[in-house]
Structure formats: C-alpha cells, structure tokens
VOBA-1610 file (N, C-alpha, C; in pm, whole numbers, padded with zeros to 5 digits, always signed):
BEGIN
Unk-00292+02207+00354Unk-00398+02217+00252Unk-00366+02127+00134Unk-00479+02053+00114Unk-00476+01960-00024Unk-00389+02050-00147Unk-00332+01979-00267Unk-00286+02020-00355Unk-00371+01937-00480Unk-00409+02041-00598Unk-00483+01935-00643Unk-00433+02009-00790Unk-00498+01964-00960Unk-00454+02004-01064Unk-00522+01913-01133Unk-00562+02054-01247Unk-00703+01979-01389Unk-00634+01895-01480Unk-00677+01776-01506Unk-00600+01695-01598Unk-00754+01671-01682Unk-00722+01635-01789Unk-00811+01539-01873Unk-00833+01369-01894Unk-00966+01344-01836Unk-00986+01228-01800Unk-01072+01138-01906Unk-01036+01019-01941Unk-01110+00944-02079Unk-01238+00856-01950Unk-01339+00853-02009Unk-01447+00797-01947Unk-01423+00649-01979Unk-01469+00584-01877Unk-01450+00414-01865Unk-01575+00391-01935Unk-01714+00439-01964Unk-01807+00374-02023Unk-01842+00440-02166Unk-01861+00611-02164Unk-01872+00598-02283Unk-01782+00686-02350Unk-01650+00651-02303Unk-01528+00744-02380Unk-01457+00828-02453Unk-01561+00954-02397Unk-01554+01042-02388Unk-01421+01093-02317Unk-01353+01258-02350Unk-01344+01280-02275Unk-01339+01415-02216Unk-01369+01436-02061Unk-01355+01515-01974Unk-01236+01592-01876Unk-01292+01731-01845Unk-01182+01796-01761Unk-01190+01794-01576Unk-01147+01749-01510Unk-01200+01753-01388Unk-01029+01767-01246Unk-01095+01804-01143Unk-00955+01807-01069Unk-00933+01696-01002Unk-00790+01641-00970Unk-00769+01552-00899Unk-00676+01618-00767Unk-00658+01482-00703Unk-00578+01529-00578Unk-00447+01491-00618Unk-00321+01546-00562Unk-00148+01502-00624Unk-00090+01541-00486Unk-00120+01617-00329Unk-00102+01596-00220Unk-00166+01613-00139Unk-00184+01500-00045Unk-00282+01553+00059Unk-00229+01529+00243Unk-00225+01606+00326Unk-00168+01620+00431Unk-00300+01551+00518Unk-00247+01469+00596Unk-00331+01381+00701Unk-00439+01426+00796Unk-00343+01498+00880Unk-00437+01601+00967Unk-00444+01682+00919Unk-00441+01785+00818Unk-00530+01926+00743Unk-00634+01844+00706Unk-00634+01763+00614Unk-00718+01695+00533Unk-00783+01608+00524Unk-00857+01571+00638Unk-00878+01397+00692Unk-00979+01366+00611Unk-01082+01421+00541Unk-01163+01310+00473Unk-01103+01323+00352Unk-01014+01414+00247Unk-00979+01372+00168Unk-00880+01262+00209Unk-00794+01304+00296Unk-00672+01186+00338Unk-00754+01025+00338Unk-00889+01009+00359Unk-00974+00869+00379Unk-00976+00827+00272Unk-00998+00944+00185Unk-01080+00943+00006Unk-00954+00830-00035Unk-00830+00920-00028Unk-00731+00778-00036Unk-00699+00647-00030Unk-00754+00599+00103Unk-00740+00483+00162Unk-00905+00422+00079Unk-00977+00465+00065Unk-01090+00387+00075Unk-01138+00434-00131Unk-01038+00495-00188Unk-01057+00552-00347Unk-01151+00579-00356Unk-01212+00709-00288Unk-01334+00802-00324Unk-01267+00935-00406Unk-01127+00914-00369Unk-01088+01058-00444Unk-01043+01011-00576Unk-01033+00891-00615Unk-01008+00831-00765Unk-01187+00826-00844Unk-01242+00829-00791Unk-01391+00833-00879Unk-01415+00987-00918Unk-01446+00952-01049Unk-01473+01096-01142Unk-01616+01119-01222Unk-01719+01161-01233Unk-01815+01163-01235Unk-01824+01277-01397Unk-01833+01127-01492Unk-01824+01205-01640Unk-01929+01271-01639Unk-01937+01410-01694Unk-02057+01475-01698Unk-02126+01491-01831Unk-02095+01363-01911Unk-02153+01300-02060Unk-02243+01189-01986Unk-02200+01073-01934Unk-02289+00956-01923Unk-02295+00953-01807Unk-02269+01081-01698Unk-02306+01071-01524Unk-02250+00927-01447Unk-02180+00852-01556Unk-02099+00742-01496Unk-01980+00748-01398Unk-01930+00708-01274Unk-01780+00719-01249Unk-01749+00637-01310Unk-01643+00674-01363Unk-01446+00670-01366Unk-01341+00644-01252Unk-01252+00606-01269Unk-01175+00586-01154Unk-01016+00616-01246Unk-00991+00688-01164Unk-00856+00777-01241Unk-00724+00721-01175Unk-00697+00668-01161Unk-00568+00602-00996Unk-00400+00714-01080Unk-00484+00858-01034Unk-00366+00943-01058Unk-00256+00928-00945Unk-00102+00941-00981Unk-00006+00936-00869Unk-00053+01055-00735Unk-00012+00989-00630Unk-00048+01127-00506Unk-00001+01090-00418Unk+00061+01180-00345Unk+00158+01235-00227Unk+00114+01233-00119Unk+00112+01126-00009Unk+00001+01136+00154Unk+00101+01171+00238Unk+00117+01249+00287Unk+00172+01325+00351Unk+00137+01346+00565Unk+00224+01281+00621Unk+00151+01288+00829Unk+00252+01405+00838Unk+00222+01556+00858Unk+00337+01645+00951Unk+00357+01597+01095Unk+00257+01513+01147Unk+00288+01481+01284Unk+00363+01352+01305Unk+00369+01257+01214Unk+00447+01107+01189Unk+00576+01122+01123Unk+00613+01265+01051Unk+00679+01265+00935Unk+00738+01161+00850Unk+00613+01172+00804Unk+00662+01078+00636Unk+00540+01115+00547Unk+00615+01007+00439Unk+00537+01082+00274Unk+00521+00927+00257Unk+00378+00855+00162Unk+00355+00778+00077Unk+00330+00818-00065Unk+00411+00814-00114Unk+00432+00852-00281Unk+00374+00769-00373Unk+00236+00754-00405Unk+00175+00639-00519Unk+00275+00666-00684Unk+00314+00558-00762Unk+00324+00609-00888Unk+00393+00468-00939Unk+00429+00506-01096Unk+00522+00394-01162Unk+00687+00385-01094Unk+00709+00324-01173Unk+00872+00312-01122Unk+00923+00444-01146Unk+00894+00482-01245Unk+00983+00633-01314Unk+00912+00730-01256Unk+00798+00680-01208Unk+00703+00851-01130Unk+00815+00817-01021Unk+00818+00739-00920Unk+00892+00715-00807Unk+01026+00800-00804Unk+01073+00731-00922Unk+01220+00780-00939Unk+01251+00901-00915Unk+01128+00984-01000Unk+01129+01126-01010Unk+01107+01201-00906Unk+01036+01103-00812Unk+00951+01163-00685Unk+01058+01182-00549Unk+01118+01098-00560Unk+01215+01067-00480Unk+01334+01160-00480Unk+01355+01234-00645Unk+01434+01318-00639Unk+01355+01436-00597Unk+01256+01445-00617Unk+01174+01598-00590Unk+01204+01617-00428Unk+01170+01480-00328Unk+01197+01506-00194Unk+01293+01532-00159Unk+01391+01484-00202Unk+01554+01551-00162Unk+01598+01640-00170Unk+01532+01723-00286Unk+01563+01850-00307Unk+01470+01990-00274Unk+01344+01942-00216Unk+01250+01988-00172Unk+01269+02054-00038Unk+01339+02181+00030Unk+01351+02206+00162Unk+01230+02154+00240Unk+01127+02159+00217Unk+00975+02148+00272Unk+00944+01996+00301Unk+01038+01937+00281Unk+01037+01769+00294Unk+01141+01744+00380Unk+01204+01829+00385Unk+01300+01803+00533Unk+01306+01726+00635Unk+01373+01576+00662Unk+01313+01558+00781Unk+01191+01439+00747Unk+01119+01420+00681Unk+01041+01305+00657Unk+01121+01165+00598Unk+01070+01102+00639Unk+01071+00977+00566Unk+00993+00928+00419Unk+01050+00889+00355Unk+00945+00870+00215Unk+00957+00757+00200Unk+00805+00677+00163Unk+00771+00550+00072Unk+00720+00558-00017Unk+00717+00464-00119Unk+00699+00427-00213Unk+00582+00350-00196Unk+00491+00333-00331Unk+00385+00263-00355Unk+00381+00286-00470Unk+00392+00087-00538Unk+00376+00069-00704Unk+00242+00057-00723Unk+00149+00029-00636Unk+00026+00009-00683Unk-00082+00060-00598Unk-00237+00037-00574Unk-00344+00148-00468Unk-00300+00053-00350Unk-00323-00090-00402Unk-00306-00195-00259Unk-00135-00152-00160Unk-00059-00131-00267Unk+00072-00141-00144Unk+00070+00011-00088Unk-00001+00161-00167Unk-00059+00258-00112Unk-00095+00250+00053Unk-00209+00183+00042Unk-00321+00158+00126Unk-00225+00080+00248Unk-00155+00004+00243Unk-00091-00076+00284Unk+00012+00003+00372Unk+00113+00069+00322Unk+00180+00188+00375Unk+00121+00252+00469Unk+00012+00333+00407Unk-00050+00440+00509Unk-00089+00377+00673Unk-00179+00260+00629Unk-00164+00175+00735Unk-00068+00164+00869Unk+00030+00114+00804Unk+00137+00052+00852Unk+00174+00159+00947Unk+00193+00262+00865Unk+00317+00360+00908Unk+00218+00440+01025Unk+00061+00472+00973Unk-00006+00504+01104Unk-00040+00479+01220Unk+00018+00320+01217Unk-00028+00233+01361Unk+00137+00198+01424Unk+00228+00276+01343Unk+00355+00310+01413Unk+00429+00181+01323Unk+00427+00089+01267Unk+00486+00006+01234Unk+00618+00029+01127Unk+00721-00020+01062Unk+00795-00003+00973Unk+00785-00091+00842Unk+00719-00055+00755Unk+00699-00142+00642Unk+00785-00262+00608Unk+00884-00269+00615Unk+01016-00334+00572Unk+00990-00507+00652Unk+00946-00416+00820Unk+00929-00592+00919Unk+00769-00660+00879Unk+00701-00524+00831Unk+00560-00601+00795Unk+00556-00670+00672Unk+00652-00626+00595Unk+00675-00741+00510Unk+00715-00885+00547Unk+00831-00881+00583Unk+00848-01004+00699Unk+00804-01072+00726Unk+00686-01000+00850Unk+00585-01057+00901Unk+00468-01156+00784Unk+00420-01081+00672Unk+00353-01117+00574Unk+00435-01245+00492Unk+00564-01248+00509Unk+00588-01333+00412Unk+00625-01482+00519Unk+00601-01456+00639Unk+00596-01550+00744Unk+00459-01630+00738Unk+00368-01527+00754Unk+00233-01586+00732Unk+00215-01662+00601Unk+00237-01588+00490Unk+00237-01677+00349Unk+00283-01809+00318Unk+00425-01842+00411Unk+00505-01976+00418Unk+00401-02067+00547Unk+00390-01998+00632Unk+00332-02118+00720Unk+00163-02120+00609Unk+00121-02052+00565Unk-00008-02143+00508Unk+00035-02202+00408Unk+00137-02177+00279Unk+00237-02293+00209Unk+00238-02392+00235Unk+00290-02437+00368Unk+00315-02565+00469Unk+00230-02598+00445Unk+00055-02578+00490Unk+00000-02640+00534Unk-00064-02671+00424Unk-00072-02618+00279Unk-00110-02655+00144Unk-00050-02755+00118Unk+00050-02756+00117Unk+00192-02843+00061Unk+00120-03023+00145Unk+00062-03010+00263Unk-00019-03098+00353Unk-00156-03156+00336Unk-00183-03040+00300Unk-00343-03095+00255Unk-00380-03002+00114Unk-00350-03110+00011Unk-00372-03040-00103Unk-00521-02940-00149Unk-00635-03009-00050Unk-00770-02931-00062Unk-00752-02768-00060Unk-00689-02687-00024Unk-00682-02573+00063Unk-00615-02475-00089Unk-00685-02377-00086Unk-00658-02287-00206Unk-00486-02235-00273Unk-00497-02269-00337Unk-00379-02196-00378Unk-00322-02052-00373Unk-00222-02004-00320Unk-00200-01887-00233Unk-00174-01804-00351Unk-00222-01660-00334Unk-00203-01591-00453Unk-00114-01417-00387Unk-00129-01406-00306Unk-00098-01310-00253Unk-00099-01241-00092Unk-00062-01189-00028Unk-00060-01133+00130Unk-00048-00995+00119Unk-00200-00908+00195Unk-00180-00777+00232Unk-00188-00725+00326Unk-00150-00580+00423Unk-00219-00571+00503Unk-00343-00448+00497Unk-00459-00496+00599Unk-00553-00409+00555Unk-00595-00376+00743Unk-00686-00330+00744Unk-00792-00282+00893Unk-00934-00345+00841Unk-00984-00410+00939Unk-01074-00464+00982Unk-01208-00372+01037Unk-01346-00453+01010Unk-01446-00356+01072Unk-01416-00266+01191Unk-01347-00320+01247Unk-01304-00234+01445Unk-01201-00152+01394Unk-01141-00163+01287Unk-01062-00089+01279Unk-00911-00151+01342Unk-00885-00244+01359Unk-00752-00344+01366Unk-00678-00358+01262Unk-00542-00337+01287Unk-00493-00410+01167Unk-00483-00588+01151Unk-00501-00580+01039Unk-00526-00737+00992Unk-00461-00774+00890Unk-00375-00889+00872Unk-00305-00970+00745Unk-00405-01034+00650Unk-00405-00986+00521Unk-00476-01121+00506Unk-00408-01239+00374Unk-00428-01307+00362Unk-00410-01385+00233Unk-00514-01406+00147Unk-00489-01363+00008Unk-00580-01388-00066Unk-00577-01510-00154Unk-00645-01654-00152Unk-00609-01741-00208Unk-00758-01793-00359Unk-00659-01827-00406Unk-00766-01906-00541Unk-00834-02003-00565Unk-00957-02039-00544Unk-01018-02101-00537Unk-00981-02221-00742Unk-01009-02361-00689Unk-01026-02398-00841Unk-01125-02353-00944Unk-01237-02307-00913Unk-01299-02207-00966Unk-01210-02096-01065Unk-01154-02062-00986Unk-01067-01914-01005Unk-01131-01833-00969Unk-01225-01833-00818Unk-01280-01693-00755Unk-01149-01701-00654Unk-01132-01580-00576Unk-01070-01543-00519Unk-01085-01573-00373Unk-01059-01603-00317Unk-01127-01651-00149Unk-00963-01580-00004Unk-01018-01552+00078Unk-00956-01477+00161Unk-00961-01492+00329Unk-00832-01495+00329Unk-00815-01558+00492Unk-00778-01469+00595Unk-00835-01408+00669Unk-00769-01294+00755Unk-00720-01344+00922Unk-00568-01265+00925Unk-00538-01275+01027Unk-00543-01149+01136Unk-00547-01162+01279Unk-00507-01049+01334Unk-00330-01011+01348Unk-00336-00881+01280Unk-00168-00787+01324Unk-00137-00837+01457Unk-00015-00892+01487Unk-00022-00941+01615Unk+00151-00840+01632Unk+00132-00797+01758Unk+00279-00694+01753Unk+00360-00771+01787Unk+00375-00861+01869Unk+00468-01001+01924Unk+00491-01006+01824Unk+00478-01078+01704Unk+00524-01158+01591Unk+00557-01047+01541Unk+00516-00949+01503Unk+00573-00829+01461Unk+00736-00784+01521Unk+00748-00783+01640Unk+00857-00735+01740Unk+00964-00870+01706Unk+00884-00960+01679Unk+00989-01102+01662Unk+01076-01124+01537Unk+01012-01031+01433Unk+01081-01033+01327Unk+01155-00932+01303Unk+01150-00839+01371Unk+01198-00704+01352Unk+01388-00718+01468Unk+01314-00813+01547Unk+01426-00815+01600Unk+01563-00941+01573Unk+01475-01011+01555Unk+01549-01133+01441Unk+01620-01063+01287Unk+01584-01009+01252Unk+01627-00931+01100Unk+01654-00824+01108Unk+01692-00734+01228Unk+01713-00587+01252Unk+01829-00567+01189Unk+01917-00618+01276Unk+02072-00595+01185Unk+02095-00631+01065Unk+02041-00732+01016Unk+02048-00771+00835Unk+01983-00644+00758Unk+01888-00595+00787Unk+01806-00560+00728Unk+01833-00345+00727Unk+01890-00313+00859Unk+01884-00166+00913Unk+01920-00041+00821Unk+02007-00113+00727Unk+02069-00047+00636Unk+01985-00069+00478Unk+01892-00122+00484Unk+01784-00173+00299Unk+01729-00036+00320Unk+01688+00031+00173Unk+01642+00121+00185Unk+01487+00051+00150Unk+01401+00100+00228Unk+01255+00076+00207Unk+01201+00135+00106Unk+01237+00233+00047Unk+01123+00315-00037Unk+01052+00234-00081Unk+01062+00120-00193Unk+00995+00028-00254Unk+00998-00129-00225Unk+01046-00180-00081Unk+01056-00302+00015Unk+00919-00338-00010Unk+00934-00511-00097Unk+00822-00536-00075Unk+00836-00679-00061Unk+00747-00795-00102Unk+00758-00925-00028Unk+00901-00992-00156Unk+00882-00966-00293Unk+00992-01005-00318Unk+01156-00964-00347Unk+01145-00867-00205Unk+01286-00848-00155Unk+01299-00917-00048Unk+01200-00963+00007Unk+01215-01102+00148Unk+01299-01179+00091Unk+01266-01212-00001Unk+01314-01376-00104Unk+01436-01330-00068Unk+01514-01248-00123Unk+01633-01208-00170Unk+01704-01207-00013Unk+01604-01209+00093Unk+01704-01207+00233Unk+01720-01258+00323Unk+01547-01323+00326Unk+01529-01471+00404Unk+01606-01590+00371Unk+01647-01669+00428Unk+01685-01781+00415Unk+01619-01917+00476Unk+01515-01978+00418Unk+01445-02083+00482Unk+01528-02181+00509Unk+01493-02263+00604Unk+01490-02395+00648Unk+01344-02510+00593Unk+01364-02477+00453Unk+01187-02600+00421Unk+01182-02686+00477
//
C-alpha cells in the first residue's frame, strides 16, 4: 500500500499557498497506476484550489518492486544520504537493493532499467558508448548538433530506447533515439565486469564512466 503525507505546497501561478497529499512510497505491484504516476509525473501535479492551476511538486519518493527487490530513492544528495541510512537500518528493506536518483530523469531512468532486468551501472556504459561514437562523428562533420546529454527512456511499443539529446544552434533541443540493444549491453557488462563489480551504484552515473573508462581517441 502507497505511503503518502500532507505537506504544504506554494502554487507555481498564483502563489498561494496550499495543503494537499503527496506520495513518499509506492510499491510496484500493490500500486500500479500510482507506481506509472511516477514514471510519467502525474503524481507530482497538484491542483491549487485558489487558481485551479497545477503545480508540480517533485517531492522525494521511494519506488519500491517486492518481486525485483529493489528500491529507487528520488532526492538531494543529503535526502540520499539519509535515505540510504534509513534502508540499512530498516528490517523491512531486507534484502533489496537500493538506487539512487538525483533528479525525475535519472528516477525514470532507474525504474526502467532495473524493470527490464538490466543493471544501471552497464547502462551507463552503454550510454556513454553511444555519446562518444556520435562525438566522433561531430568531431567529422561539424553540421550535426552539439551533444548535450544521454538518457534512457521506452518508446511508443514500449522498448527500451537510448536517446541523445542534442542542441540545435538555435538553442532548441533536438533528439536522437536509439534502440536498447542487449548485445551491446552484454558487451559492456562483460568487458567492465571485473573493473567495475565492486562500485557501489547507488548514485553511478555517466560522470563516474569518465573516472573508469579509458579511451583510445
């Protein structure tokens, strides 16, 4: 069963403010459309009942698979910190795995990952593989956007998909999607297994690659 608690919320338009509940854990299979509300931030919209406007609250929260065991923990560094001690000492967490998420995107990203069986740590990897080979090919043909970032997301079918988000000279944002391919997945995982078996993931993200990859430019 969801876990939820009244906080006071400042309105994004006319700033005010309001009392309303949010979510702080939600279990996968008890809870599947709140567990979506997550992935897709329907459970971050708050509906001021001054200017009938949403809000979007991006309170820390706990996603929780009893059947995958593990936890995605949204928060700051110091929510993390704190969070991380709560699981250890938590009998009821026994036995799970916990990640970390500094922001909704590496959230979203996690849940993903970890639901289509993957280990965050090689999908980083994987992502920062993809990021260098389109590098290359910038570095080649200067026309081609400037790279701003790599996530992973699911696709209309519901696939997982890489994508890169690059910058247009404009400064709109423009976006390149790849398909999750498990080969390349399995290729990095097994190339970097032993370097890597012992990093703690909680908060593994692309610039702890830096720190372990070693290119050949």
């Amino acid at each position: 069963m969801a876990v939820t608690q009244e906080v006071n919320i400042k309105c994004q338009h006319c700033e005010k403010i309001f009392n309303d509940k949010v979510y702080i854990e939600v279990e996968v299979n008890t809870d599947k459309i709140i567990a979506n509300g997550v992935v897709n931030g329907d459970i971050y919209k708050h509906q001021c009942p001054y200017c009938k406007e949403n809000t979007i609250f991006l309170n820390p929260i706990t996603y929780r698979d009893n059947k995958k065991n593990f936890i995605v923990q949204s928060g700051t560094d110091e929510e993390l910190k704190e969070a991380k001690k709560k699981f250890k000492e938590e009998v009821k967490y026994d036995g799970f795995k916990l990640y970390g998420a500094r922001t909704n995107t590496e959230m979203i990203e996690r849940i993903h990952e970890l639901e289509f069986g993957y280990q965050p740590k090689f999908c980083e990897l994987y992502k920062y593989y993809v990021g260098w080979a389109y590098e290359k090919k910038r570095l080649a043909d200067p026309k081609l956007n400037y790279l701003n970032t790599a996530f992973i997301d699911i696709d209309v079918k519901g696939d997982l998909v890489i994508v890169l988000e690059t910058i247009k000279n404009s400064g709109e944002a423009d976006y390149i999607t790849y398909p999750f391919d498990p080969l390349m997945y399995e290729k990095y995982l097994g190339q970097y297994f032993n370097q890597m078996k012992n990093i703690d993931d909680f908060v593994f993200d692309l610039f702890d690659v830096k720190k372990i990859v070693n290119f050949e430019e």
